[in-house]
N, C-alpha and C positions, 0 to 999 in steps of 0.2 A: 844924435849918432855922430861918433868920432871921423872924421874923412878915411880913416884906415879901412873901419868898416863901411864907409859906403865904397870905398872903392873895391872892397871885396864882394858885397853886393851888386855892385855894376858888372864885377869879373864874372859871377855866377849867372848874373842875368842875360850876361852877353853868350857863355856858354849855353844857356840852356836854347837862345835862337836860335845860334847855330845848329846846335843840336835837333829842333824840330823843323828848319830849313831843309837840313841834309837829310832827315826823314820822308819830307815831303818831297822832294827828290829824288828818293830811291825808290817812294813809291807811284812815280810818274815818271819815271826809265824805266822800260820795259826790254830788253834784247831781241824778242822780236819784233816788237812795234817799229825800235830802232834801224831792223833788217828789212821791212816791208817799205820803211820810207825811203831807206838808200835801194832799194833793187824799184821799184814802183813809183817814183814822183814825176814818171815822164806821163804819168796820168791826170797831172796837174792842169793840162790841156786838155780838157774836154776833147779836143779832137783829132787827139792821138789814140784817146780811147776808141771814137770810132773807127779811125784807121788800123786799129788791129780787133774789129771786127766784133766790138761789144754795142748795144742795141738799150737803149732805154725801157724800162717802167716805170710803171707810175710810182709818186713817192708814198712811200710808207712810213702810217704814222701807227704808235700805239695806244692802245684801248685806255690806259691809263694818263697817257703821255707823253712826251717825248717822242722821236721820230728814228727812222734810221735814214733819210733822204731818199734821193732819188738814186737804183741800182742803175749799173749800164751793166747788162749781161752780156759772156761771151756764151754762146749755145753749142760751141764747139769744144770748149773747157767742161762744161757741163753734163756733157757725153762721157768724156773721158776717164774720169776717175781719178784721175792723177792730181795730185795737190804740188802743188808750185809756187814759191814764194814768189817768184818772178811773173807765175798768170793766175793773176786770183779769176775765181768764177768771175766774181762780180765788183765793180769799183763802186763805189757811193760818193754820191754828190749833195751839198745842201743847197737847195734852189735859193738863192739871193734877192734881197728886194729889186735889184736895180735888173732882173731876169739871168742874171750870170750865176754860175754853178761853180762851187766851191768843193775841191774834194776834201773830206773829211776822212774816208775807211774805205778797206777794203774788206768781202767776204771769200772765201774760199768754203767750197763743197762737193760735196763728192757720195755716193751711195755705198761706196762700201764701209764698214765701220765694225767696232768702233776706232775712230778715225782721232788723230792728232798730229800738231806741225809742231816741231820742237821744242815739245814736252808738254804741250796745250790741247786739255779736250776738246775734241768738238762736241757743239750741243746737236739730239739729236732730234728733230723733225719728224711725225707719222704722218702718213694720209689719212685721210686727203687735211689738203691744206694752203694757203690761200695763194700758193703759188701755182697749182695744180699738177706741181710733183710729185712723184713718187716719195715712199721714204727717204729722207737724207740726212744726212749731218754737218754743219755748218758752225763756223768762226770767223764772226768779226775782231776786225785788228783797226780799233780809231787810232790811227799811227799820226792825224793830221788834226784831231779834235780831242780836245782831253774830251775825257766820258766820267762824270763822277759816278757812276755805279760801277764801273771798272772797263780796261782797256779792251776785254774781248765780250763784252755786255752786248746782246741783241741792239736795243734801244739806248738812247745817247736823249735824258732829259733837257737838253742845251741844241738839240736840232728841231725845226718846225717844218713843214710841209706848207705852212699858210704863205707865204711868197707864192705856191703855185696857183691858190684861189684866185678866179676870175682869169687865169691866161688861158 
């Protein structure tokens, strides 16, 4: 092969990365996920979340795998109805080996429905069900954890719950 052609070769090859870079990219920018981390990372402190009045459960994991961490619910958001980028129902945390909590997502929910935060359905929830709500409709936004099943995905196969065994 003549160098003219390999360096036309390397030009294409070098486009086509770029080109599946900037794909990968576009589809791991989200505009909302973007909005929840700049209005929401003062969640980052665990105990700012409890200062504005959110309360732990246990951490949830899925039947098939993967986890969604441990929620801190606000029980006053949860009444309300109201969706708010600024108060999600619930923050999510990944319990850490070293016992520190890492936030990963936030959910937002609400009972009236069918329910969306800009331009995103929520999924929606019957009873009973294992939180012992009512029906509701719910969206996670892993604004802090990529989620390779996708950014508003229940379950996040990259979160585990086993850091909590034995505490």
């Amino acid at each position: 092969m003549s160098i003219h052609n390999r360096s036309r070769c390397f030009v294409a090859a070098s486009a086509l990365t770029v080109m599946a870079v900037g794909a990968v990219s576009a589809e791991t920018v989200n505009p909302l996920a973007e909005k929840v981390r700049a209005t929401d990372s003062r969640f980052e402190d665990v105990a700012v979340a409890k200062a504005e009045g959110y309360a732990p459960i246990p951490c949830a994991s899925g039947l098939t795998g993967g986890a969604m961490g441990i929620h801190y619910v606000n029980a006053s958001y949860l009444k309300d109805d109201a969706v708010d980028v600024a108060k999600p129902e619930a923050v999510m945390y990944e319990p850490m080996a070293d016992g520190t909590l890492k936030l990963i997502a936030v959910e937002y929910i609400t009972s009236k429905g069918p329910a969306s935060l800009e331009g995103h359905l929520f999924n929606f929830n019957t009873a009973p069900n294992r939180y012992g709500l009512g029906p509701f409709y719910e969206l996670h936004v892993w604004a802090w954890k990529l989620n390779p099943t996708g950014t508003f995905a229940d379950m996040n196969p990259n979160v585990s719950c086993d850091p909590m065994k034995g505490m």
